[in-house]
N, CA and C atoms as a LAMMPS dump frame, in Angstrom:
ITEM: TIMESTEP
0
ITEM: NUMBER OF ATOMS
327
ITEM: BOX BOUNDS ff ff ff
-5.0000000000000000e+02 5.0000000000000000e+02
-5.0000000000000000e+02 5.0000000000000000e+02
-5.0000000000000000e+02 5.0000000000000000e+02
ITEM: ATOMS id mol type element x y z
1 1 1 N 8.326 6.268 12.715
2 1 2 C 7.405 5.535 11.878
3 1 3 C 7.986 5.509 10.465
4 2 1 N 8.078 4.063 9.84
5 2 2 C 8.422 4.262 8.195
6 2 3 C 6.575 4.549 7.658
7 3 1 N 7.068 5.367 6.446
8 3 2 C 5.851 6.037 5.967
9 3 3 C 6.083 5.711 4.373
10 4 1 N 5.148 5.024 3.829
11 4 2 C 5.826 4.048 2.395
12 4 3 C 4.099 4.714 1.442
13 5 1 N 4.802 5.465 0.295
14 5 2 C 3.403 5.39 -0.679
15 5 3 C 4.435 4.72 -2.009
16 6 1 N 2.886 4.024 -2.395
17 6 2 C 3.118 3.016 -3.68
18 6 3 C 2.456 3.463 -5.222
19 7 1 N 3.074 4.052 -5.977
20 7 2 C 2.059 3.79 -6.698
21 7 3 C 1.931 2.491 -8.008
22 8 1 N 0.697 2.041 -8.298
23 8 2 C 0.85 0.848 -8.831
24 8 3 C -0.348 1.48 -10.314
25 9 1 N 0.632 1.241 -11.801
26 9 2 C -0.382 1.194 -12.699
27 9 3 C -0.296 0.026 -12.776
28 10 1 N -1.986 -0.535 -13.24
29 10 2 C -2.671 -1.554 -13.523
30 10 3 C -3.344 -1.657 -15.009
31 11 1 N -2.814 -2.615 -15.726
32 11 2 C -3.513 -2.969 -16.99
33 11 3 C -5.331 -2.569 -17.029
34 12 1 N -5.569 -1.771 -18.09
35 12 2 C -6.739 -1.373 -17.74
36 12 3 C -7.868 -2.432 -17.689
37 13 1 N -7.222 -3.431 -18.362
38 13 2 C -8.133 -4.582 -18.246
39 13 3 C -8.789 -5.226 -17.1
40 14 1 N -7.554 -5.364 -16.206
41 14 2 C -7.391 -5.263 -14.641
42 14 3 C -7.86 -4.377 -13.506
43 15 1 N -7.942 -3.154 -13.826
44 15 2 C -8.318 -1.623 -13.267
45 15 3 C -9.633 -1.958 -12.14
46 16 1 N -10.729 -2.838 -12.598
47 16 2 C -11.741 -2.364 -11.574
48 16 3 C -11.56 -3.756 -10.806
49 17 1 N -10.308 -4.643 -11.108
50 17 2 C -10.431 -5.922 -10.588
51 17 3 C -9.526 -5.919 -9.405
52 18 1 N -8.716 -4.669 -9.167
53 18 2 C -7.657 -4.481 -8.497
54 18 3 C -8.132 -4.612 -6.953
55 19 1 N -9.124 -4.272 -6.387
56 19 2 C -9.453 -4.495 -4.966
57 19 3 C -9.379 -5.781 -4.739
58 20 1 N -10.153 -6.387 -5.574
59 20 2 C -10.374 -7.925 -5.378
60 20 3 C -8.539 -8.522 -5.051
61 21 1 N -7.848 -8.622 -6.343
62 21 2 C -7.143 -9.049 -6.659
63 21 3 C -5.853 -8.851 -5.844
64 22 1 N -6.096 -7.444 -4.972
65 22 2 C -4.938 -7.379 -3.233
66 22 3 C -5.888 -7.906 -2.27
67 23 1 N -6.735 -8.145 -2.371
68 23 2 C -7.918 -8.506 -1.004
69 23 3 C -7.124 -9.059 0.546
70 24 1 N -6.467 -9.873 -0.173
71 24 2 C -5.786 -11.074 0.817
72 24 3 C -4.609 -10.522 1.203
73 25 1 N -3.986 -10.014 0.398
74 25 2 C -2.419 -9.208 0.635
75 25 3 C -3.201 -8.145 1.81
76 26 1 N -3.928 -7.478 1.346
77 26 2 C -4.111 -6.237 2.326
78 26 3 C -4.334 -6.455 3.46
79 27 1 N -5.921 -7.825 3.598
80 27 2 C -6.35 -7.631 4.948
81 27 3 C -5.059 -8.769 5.804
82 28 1 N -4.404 -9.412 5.522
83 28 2 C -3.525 -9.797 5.984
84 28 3 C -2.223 -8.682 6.463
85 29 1 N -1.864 -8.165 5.642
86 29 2 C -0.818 -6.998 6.22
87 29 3 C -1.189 -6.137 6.996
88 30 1 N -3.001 -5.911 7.268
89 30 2 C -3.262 -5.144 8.391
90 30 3 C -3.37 -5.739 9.35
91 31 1 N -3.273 -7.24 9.829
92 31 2 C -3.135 -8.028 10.854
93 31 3 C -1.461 -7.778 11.311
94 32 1 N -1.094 -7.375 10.819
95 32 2 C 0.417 -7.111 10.931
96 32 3 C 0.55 -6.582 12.577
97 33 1 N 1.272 -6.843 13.451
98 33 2 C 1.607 -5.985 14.815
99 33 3 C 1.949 -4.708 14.605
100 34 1 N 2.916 -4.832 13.863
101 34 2 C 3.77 -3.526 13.665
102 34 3 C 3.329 -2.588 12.85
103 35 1 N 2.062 -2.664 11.924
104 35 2 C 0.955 -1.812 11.234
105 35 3 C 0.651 -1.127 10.968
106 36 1 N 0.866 -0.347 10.952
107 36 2 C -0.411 1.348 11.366
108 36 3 C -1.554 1.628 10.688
109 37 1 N -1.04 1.703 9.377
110 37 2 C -2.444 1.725 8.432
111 37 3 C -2.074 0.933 7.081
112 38 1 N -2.62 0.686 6.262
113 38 2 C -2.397 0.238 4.927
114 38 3 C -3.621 0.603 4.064
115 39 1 N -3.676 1.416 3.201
116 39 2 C -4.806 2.138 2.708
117 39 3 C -4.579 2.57 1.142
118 40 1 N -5.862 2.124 0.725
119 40 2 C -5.536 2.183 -0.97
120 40 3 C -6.393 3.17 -1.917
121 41 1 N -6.275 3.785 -2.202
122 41 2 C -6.953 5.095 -3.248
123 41 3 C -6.822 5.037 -4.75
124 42 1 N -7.589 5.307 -5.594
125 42 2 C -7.888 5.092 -6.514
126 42 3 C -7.477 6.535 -7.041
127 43 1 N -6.664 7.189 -8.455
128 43 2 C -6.371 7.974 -8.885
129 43 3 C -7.544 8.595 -9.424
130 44 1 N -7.866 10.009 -9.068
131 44 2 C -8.613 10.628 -10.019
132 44 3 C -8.33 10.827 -11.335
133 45 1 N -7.317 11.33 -11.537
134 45 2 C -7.01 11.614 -13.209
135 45 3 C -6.66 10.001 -13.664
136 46 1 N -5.744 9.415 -13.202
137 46 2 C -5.994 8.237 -13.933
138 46 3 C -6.532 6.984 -13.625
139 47 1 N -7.727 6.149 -13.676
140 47 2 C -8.192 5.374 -13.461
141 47 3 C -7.592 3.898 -13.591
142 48 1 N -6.327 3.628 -13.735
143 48 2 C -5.402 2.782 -13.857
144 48 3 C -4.826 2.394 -12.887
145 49 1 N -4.511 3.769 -12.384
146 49 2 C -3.616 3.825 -10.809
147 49 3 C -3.809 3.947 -9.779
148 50 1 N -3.371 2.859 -9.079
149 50 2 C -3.619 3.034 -7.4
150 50 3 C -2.441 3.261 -7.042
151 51 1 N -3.302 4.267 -5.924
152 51 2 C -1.966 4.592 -4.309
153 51 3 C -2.26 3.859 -3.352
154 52 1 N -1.165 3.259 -2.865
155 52 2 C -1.255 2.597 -1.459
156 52 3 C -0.626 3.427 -0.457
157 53 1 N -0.931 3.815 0.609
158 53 2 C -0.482 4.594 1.59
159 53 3 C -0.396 3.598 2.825
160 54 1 N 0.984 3.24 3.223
161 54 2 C 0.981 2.57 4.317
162 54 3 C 1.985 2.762 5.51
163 55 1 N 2.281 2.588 6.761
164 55 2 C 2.887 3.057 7.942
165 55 3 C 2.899 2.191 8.654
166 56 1 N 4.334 1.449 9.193
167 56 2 C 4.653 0.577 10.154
168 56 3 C 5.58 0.784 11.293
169 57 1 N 5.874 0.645 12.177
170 57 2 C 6.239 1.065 13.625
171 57 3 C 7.866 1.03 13.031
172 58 1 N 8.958 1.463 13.999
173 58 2 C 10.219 2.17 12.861
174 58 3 C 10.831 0.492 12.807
175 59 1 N 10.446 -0.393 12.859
176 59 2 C 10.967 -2.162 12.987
177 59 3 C 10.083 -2.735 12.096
178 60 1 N 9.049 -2.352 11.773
179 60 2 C 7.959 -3.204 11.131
180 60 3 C 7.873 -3.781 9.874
181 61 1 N 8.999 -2.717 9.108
182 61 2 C 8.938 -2.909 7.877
183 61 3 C 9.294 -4.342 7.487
184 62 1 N 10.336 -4.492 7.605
185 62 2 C 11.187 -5.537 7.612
186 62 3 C 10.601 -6.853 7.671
187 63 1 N 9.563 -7.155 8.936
188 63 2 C 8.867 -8.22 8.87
189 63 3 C 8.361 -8.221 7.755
190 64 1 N 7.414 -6.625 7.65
191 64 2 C 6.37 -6.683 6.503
192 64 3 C 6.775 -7.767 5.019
193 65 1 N 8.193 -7.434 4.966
194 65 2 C 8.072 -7.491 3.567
195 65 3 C 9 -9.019 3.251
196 66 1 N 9.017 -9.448 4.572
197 66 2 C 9.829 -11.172 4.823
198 66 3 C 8.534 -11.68 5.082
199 67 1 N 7.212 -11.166 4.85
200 67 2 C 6.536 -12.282 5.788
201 67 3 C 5.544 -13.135 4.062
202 68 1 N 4.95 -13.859 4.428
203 68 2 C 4.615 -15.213 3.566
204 68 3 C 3.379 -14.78 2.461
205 69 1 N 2.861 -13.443 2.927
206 69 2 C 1.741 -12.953 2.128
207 69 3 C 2.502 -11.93 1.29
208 70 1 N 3.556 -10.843 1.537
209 70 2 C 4.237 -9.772 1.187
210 70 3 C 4.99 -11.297 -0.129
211 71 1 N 5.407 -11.847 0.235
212 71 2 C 6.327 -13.132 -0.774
213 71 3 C 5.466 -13.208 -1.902
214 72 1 N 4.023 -14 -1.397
215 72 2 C 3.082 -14.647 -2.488
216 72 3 C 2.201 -13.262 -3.58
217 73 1 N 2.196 -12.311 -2.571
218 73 2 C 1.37 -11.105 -3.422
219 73 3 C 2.459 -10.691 -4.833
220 74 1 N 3.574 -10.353 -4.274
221 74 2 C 4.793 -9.807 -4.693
222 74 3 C 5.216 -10.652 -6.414
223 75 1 N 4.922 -11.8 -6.139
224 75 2 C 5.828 -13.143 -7.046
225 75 3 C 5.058 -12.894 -8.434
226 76 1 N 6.072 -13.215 -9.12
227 76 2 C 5.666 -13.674 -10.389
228 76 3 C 4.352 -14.384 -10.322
229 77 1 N 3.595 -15.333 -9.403
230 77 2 C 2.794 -16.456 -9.782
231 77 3 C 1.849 -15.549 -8.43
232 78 1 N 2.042 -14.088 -8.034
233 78 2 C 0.844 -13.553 -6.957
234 78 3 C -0.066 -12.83 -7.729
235 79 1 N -1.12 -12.898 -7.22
236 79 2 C -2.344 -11.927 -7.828
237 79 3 C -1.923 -10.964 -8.851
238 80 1 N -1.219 -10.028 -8.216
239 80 2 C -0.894 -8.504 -8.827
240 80 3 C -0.226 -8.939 -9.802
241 81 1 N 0.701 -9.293 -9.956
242 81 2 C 1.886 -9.422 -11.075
243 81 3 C 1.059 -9.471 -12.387
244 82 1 N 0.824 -10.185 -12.853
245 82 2 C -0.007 -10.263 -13.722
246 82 3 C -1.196 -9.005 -14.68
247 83 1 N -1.684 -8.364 -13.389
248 83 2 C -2.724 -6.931 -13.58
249 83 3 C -2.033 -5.745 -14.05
250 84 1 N 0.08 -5.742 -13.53
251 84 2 C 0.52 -4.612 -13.441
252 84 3 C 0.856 -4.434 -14.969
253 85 1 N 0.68 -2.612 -15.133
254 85 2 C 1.257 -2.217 -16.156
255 85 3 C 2.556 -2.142 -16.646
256 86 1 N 3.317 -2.48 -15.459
257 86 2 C 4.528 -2.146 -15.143
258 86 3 C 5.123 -1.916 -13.429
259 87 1 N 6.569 -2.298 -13.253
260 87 2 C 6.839 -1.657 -11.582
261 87 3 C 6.197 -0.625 -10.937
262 88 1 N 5.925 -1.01 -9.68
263 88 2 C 5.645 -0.058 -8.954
264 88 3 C 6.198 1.051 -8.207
265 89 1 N 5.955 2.193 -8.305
266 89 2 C 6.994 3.566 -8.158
267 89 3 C 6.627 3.476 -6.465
268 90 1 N 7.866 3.564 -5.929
269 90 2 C 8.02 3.747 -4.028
270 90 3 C 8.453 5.161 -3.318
271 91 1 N 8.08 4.964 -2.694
272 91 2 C 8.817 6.586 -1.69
273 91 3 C 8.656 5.668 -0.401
274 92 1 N 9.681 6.107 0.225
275 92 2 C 9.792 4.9 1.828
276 92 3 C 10.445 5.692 2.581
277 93 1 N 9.804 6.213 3.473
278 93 2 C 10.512 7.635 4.639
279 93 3 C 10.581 7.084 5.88
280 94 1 N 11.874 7.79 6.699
281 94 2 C 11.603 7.314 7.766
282 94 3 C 11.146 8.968 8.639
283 95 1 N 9.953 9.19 9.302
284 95 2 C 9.374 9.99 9.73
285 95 3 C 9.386 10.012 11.234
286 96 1 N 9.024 11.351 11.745
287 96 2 C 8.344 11.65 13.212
288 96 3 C 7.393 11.428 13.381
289 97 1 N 6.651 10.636 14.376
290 97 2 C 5.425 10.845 14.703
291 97 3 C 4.906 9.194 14.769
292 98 1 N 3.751 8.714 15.017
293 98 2 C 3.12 7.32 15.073
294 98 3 C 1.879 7.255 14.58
295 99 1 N 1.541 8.716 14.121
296 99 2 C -0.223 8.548 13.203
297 99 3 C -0.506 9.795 12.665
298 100 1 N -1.58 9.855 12.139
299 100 2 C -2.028 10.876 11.346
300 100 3 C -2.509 12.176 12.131
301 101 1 N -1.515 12.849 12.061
302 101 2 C -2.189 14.479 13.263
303 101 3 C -3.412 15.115 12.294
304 102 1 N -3.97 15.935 13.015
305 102 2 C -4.595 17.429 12.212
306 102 3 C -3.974 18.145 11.562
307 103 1 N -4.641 18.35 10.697
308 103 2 C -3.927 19.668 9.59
309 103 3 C -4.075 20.739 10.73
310 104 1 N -3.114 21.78 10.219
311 104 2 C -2.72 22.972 11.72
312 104 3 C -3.714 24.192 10.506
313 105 1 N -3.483 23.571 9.329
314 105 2 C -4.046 25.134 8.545
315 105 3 C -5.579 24.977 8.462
316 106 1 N -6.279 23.991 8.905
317 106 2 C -7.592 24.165 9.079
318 106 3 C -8.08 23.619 9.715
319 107 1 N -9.173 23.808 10.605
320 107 2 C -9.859 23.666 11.753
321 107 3 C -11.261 23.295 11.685
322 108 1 N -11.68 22.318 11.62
323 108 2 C -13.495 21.95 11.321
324 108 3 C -13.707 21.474 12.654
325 109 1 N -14.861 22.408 12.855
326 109 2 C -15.552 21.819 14.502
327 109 3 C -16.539 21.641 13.913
């Protein structure tokens, strides 16, 4: 599985407009085949920044980021561009596994 976190600062001006403003990028990239999750969190300490946490099958990426919504989100003239404070910081792993296990150090029944 590639295992990709994003983080994205956003002009604070922008900050509470940011769901809206991936709406289409997101629920489209979770139509994706190759998929796993695509999931976005909001920073506690800083209210600027979002994490995107996302996971595609070890081939998936590739489409992901050739395909026609990954292009238009991405561009100078897509939603985001505009909101960002600046580039977005990446980590892009290639990992074991195909989903999210249990934590082994704690146990909730």
């Amino acid at each position: 599985m590639i295992f990709i976190v994003v983080k994205f600062q956003v002009k604070p001006e922008f900050a509470d407009q940011w769901p809206e403003l991936t709406r289409e990028f997101t629920e489209e990239t979770r139509k994706e085949p190759k998929n796993k999750f695509f999931e976005w969190s909001r920073s506690l300490e800083d209210p600027n920044e979002y994490v995107l946490l996302e996971a595609f099958d070890d081939d998936g990426a590739e489409p992901h980021v050739n395909s026609e919504h990954f292009k238009k989100a991405t561009s100078e003239e897509g939603p985001m561009f505009d909101a960002l404070a600046s580039t977005p910081k990446i980590i892009s792993r290639q990992i074991e596994g195909d989903d999210w296990g249990e934590m082994g150090e704690m146990k909730v029944s």
